[in-house]
LOGU-765226 format. One record per atom (N, C-alpha, C): x, z, y; residue in one letter; chain; atom name. Coordinates in nm, 4 decimals. Example, Ala and Ser with C-alpha at 12.3 -4.5 7.8 and 13.67 -1.06 7.14 Angstrom:
# LOGU-765226
@c1=1.3190, c3=0.7800, c2=-0.5690, residuo=A, cadena=A, atomo=N
@c1=1.2300, c3=0.7800, c2=-0.4500, residuo=A, cadena=A, atomo=CA
@c1=1.3200, c3=0.7800, c2=-0.3300, residuo=A, cadena=A, atomo=C
@c1=1.2850, c3=0.7080, c2=-0.2250, residuo=S, cadena=A, atomo=N
@c1=1.3670, c3=0.7140, c2=-0.1060, residuo=S, cadena=A, atomo=CA
@c1=1.2900, c3=0.7870, c2=0.0030, residuo=S, cadena=A, atomo=C
***
This chain:
# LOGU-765226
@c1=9.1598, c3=9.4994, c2=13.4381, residuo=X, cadena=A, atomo=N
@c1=9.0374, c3=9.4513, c2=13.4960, residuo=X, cadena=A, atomo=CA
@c1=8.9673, c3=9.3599, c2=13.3958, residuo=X, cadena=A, atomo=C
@c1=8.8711, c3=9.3936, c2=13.3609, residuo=X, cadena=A, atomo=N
@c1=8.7404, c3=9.2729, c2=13.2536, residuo=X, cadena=A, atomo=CA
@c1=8.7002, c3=9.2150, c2=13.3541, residuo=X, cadena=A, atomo=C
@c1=8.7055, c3=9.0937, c2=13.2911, residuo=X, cadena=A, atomo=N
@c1=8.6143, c3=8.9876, c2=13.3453, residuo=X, cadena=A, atomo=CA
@c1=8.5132, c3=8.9056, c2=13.2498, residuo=X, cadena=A, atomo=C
@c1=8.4047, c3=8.8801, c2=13.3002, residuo=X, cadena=A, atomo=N
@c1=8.3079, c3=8.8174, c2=13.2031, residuo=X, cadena=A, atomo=CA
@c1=8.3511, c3=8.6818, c2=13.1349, residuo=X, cadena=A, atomo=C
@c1=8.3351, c3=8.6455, c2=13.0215, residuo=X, cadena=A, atomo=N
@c1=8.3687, c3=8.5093, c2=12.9819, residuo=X, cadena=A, atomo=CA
@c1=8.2549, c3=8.4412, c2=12.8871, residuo=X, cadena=A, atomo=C
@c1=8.1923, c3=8.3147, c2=12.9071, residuo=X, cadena=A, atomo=N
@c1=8.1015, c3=8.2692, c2=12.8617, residuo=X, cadena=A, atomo=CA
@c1=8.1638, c3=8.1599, c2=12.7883, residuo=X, cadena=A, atomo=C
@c1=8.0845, c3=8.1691, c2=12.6827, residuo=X, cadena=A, atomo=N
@c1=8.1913, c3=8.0983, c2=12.5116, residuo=X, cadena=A, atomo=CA
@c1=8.0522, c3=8.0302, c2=12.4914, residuo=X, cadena=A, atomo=C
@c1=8.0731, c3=7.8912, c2=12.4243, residuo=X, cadena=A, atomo=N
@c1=7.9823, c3=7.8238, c2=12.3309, residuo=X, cadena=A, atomo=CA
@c1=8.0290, c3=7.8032, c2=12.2106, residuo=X, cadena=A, atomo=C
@c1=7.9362, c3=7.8470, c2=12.0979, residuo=X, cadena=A, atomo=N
@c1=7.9964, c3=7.8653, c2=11.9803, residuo=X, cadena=A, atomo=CA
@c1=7.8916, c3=7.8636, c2=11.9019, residuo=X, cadena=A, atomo=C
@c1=7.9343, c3=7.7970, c2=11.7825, residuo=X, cadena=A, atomo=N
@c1=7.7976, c3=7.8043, c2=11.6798, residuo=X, cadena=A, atomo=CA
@c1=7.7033, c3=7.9259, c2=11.6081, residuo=X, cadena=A, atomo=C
@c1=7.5884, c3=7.9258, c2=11.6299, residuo=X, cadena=A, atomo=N
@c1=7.5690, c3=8.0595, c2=11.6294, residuo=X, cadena=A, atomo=CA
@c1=7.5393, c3=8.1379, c2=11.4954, residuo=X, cadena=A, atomo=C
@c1=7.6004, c3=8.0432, c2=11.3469, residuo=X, cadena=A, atomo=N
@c1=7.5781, c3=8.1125, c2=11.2302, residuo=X, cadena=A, atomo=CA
@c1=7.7438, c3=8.1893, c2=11.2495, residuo=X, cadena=A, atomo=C
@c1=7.8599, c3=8.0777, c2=11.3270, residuo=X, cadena=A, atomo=N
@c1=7.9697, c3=8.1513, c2=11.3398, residuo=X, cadena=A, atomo=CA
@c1=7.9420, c3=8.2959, c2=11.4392, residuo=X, cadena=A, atomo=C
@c1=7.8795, c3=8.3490, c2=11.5280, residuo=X, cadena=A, atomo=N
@c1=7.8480, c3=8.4470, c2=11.6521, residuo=X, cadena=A, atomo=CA
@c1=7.8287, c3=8.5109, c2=11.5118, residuo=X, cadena=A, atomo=C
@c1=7.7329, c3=8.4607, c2=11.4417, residuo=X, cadena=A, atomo=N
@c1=7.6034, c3=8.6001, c2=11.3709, residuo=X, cadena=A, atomo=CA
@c1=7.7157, c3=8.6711, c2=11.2730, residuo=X, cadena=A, atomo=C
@c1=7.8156, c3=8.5787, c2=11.2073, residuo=X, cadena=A, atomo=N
@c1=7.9424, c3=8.6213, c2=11.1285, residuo=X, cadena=A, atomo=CA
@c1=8.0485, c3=8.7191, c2=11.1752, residuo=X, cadena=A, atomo=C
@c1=8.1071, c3=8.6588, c2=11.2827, residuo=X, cadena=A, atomo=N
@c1=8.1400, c3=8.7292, c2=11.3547, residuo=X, cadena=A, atomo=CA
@c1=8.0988, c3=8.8839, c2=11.4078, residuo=X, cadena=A, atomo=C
@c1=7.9637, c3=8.8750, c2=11.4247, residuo=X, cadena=A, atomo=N
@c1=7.8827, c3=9.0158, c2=11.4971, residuo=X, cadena=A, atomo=CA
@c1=7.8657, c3=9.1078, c2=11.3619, residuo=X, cadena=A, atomo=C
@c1=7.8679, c3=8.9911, c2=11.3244, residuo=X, cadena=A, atomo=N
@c1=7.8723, c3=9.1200, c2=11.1486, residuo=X, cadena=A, atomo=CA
@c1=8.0073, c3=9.1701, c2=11.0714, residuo=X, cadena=A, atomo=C
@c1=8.1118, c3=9.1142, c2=11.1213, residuo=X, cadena=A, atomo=N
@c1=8.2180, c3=9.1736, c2=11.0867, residuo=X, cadena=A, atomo=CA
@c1=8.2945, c3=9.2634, c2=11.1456, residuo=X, cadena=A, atomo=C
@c1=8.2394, c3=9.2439, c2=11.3027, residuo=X, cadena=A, atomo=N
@c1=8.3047, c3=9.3875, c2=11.4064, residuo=X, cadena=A, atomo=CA
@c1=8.2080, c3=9.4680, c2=11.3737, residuo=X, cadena=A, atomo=C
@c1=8.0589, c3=9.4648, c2=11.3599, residuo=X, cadena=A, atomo=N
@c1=7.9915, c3=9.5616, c2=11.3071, residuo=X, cadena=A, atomo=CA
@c1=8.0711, c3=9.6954, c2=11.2357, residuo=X, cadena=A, atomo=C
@c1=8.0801, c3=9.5582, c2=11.0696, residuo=X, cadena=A, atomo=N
@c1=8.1473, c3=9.6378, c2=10.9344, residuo=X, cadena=A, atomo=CA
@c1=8.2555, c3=9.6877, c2=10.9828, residuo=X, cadena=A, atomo=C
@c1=8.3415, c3=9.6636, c2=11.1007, residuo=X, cadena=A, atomo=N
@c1=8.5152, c3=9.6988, c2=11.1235, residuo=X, cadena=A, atomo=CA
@c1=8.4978, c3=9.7831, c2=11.2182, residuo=X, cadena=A, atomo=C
@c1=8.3592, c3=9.8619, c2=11.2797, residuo=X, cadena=A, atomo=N
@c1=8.3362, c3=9.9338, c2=11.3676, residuo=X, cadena=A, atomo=CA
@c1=8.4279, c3=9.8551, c2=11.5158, residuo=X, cadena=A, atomo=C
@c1=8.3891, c3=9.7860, c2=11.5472, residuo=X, cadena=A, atomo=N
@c1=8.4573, c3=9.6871, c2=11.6739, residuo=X, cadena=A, atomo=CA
@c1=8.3769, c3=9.6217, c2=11.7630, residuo=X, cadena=A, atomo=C
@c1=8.4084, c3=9.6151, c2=11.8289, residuo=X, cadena=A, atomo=N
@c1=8.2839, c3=9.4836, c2=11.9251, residuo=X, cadena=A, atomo=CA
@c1=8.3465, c3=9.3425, c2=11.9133, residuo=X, cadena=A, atomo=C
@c1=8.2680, c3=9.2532, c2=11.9598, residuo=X, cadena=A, atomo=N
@c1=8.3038, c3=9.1313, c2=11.9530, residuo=X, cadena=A, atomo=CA
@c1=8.3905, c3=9.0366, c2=12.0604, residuo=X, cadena=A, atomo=C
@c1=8.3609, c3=9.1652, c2=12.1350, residuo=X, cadena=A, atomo=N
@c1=8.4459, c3=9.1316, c2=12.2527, residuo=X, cadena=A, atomo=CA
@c1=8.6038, c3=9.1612, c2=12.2123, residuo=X, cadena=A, atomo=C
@c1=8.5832, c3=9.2956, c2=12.1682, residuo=X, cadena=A, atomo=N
@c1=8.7031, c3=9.3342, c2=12.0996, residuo=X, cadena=A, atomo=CA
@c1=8.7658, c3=9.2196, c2=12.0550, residuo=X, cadena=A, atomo=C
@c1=8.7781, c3=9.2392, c2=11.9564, residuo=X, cadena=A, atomo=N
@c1=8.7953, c3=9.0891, c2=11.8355, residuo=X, cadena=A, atomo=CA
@c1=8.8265, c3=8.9865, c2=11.9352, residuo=X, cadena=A, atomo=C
@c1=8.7651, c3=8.9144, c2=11.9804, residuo=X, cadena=A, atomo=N
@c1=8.7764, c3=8.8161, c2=12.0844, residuo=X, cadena=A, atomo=CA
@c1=8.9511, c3=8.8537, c2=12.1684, residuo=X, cadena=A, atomo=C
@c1=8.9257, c3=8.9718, c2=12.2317, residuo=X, cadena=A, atomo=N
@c1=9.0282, c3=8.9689, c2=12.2934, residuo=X, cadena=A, atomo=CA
@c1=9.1598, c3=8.9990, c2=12.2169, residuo=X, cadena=A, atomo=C
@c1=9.1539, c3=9.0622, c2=12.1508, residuo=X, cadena=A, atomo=N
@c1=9.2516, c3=9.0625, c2=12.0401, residuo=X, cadena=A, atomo=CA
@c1=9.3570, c3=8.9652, c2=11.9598, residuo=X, cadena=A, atomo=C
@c1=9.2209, c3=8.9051, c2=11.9111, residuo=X, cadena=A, atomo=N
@c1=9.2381, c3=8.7492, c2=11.9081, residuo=X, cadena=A, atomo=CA
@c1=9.3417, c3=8.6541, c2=11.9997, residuo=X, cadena=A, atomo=C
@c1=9.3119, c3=8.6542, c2=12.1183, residuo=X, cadena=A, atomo=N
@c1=9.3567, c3=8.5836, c2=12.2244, residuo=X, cadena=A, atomo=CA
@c1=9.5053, c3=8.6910, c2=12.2633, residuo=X, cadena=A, atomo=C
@c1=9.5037, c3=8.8133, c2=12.2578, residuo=X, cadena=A, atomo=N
@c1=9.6401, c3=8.9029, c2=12.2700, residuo=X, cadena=A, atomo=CA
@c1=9.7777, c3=8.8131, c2=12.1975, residuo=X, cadena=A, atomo=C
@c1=9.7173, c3=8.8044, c2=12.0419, residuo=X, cadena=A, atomo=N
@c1=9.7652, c3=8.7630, c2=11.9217, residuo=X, cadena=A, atomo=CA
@c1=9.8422, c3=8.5907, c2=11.9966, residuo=X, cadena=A, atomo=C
@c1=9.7643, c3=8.5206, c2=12.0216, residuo=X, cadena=A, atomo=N
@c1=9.7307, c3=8.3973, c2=12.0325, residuo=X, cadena=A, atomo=CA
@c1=9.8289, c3=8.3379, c2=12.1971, residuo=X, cadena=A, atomo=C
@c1=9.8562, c3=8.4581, c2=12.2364, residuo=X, cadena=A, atomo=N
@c1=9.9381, c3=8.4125, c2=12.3783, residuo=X, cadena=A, atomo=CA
@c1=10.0225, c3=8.5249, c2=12.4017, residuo=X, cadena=A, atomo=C
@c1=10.0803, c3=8.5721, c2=12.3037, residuo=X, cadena=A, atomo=N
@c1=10.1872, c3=8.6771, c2=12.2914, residuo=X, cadena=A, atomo=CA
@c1=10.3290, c3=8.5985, c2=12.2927, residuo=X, cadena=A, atomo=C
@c1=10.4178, c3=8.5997, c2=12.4109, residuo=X, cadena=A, atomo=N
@c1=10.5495, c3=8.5636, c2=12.4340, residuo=X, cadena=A, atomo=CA
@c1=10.6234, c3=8.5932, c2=12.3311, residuo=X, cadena=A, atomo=C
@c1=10.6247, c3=8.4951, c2=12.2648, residuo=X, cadena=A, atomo=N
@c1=10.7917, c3=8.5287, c2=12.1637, residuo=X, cadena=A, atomo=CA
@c1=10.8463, c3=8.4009, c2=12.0727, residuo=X, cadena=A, atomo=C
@c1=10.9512, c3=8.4064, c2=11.9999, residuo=X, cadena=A, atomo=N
@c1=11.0071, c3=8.2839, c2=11.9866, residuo=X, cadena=A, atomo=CA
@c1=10.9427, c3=8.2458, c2=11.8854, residuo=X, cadena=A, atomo=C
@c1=10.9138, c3=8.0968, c2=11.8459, residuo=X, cadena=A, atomo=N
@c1=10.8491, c3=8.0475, c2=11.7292, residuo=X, cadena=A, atomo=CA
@c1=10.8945, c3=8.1138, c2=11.6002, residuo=X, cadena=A, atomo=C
@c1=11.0269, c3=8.1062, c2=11.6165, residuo=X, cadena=A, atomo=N
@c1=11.1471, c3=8.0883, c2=11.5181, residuo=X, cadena=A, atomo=CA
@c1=11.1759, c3=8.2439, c2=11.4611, residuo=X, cadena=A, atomo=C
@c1=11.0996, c3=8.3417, c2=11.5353, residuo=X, cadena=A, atomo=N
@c1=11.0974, c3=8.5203, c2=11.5122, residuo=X, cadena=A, atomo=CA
@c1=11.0159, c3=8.5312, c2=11.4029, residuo=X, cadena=A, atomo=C
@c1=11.0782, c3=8.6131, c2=11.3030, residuo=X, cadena=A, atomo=N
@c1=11.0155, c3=8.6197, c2=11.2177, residuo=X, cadena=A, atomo=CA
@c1=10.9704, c3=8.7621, c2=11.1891, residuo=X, cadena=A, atomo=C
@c1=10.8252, c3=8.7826, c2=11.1375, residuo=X, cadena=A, atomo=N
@c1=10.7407, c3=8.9168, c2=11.1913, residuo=X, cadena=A, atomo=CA
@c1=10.8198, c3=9.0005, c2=11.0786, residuo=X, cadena=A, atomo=C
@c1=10.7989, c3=9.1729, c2=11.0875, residuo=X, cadena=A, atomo=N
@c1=10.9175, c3=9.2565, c2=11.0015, residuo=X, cadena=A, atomo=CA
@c1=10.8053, c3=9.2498, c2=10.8678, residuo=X, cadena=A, atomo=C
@c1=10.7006, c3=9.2155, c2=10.8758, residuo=X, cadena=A, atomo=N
@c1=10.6448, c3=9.2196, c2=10.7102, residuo=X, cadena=A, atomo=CA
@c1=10.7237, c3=9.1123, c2=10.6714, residuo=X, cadena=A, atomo=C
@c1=10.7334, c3=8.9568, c2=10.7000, residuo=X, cadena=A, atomo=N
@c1=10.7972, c3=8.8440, c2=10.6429, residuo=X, cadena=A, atomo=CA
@c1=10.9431, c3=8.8557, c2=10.6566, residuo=X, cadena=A, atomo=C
@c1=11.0145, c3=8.9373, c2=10.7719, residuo=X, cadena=A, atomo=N
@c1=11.1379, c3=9.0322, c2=10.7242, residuo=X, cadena=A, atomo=CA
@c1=11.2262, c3=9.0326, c2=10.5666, residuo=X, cadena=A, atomo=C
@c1=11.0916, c3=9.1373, c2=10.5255, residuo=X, cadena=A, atomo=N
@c1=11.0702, c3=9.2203, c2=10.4474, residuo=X, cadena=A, atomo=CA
@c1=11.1187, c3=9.1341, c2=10.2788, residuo=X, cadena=A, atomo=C
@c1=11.0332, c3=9.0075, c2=10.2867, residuo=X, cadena=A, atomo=N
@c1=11.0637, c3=8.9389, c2=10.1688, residuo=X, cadena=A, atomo=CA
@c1=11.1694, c3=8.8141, c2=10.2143, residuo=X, cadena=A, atomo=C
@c1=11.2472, c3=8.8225, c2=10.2982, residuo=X, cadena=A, atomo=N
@c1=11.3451, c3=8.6910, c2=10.3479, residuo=X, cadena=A, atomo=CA
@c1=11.4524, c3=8.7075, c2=10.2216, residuo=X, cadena=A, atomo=C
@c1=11.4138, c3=8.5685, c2=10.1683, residuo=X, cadena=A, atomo=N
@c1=11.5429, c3=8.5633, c2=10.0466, residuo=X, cadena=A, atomo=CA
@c1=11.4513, c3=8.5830, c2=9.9172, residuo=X, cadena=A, atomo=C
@c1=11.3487, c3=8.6201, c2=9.9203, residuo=X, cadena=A, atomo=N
@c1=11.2478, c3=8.6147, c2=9.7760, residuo=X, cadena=A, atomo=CA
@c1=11.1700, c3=8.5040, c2=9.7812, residuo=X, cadena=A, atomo=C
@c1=11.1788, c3=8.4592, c2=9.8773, residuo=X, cadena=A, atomo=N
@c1=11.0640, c3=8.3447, c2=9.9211, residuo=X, cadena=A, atomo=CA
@c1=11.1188, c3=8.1956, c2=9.9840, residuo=X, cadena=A, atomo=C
@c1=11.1197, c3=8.1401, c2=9.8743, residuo=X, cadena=A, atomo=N
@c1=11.2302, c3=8.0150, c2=10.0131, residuo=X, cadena=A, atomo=CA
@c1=11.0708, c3=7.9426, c2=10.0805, residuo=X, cadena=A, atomo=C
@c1=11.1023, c3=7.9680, c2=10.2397, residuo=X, cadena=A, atomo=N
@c1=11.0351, c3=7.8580, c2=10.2944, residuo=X, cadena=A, atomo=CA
@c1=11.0824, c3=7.7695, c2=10.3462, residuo=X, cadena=A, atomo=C
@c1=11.0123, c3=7.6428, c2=10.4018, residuo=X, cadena=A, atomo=N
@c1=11.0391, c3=7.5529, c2=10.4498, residuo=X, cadena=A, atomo=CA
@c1=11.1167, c3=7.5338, c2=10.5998, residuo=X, cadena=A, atomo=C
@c1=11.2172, c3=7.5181, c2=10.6567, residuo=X, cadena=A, atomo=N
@c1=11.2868, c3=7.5373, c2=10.7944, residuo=X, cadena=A, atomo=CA
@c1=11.1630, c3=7.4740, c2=10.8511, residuo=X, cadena=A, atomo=C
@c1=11.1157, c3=7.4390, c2=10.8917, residuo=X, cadena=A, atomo=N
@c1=10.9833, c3=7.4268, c2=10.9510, residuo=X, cadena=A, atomo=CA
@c1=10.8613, c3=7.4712, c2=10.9377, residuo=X, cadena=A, atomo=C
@c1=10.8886, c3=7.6398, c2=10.8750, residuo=X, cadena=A, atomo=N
@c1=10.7508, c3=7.7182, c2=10.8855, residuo=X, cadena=A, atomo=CA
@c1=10.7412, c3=7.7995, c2=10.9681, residuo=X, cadena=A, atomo=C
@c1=10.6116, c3=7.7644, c2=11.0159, residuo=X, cadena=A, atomo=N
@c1=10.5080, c3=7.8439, c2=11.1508, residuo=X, cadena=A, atomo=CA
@c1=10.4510, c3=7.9417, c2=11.1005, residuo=X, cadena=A, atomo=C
@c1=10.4944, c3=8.0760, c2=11.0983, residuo=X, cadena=A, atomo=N
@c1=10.4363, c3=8.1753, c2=11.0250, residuo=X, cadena=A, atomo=CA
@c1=10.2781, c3=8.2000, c2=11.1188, residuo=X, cadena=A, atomo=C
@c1=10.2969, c3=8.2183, c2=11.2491, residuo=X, cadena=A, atomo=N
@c1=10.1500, c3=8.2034, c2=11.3227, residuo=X, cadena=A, atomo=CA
@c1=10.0342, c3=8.0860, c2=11.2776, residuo=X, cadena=A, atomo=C
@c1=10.1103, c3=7.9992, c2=11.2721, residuo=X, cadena=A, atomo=N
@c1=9.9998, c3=7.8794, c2=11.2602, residuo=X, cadena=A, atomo=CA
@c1=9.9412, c3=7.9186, c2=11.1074, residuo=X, cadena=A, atomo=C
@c1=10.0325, c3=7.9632, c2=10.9944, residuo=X, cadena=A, atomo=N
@c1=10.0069, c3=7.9783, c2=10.8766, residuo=X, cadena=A, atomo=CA
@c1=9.8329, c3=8.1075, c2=10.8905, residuo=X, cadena=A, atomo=C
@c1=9.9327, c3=8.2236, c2=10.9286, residuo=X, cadena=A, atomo=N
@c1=9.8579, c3=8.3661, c2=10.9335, residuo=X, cadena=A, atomo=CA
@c1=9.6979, c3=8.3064, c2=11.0202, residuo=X, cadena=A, atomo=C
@c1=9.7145, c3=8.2296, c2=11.1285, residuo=X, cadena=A, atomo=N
@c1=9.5795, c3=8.1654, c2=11.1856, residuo=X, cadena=A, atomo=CA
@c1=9.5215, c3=8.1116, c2=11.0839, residuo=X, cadena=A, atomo=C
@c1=9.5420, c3=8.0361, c2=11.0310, residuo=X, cadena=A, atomo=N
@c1=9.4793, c3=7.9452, c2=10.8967, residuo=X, cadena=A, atomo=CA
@c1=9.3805, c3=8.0648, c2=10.8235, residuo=X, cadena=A, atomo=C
@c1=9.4629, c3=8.1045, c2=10.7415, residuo=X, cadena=A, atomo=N
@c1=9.4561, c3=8.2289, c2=10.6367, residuo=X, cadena=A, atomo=CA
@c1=9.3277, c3=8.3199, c2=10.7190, residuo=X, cadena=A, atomo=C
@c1=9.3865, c3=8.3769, c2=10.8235, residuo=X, cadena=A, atomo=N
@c1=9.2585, c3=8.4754, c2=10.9074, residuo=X, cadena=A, atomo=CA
@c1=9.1310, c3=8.4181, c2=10.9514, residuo=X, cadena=A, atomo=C
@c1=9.1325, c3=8.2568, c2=10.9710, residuo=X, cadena=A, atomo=N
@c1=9.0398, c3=8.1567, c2=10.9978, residuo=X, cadena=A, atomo=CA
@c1=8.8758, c3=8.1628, c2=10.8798, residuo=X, cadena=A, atomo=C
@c1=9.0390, c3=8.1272, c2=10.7947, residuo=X, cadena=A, atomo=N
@c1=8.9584, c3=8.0590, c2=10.6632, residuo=X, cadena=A, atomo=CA
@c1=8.8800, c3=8.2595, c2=10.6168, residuo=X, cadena=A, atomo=C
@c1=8.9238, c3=8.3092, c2=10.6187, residuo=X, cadena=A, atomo=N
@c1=8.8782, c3=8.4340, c2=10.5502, residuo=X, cadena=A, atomo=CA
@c1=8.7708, c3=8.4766, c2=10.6910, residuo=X, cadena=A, atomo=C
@c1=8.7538, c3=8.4912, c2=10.7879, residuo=X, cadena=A, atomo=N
@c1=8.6422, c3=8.5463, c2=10.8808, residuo=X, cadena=A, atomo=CA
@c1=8.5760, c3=8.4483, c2=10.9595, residuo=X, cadena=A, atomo=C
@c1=8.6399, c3=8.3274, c2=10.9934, residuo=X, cadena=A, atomo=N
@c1=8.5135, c3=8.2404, c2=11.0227, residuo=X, cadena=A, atomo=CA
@c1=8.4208, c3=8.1291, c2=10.9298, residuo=X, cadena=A, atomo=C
***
């Protein structure tokens, strides 16, 4: 079931945004919800995703890395 949701947001960030689901063939709603899928997905802090798997032992991180909080940063800084 959709339900409508009314967002205030700066609108050079909207116009950025509307132009990158554009280029990604997506809506913004899309994106949005996606976003929020990502963002309230049940699982343990401490799980580590199978790409970062992938290099465990090439990479020393810190026992206190947030691979979400990191990947948010990174996806932040690059589309908003």
């Amino acid at each position: 079931m959709n339900t409508k949701l009314t967002l205030t947001v700066d609108k050079a960030i909207i116009d950025r945004a509307k132009s990158y689901a554009k280029n990604t063939g997506r809506s913004l709603s899309q994106l949005i919800e996606n976003y929020l899928i990502t963002l309230t997905q049940e699982s343990s802090q401490n799980e580590l995703s199978p790409k970062l798997k992938k290099i465990v032992g090439a990479v020393k991180l810190p026992k206190d890395f947030d691979e979400k909080k990191e990947l948010r940063a990174v996806l932040e800084s690059k589309h908003l």
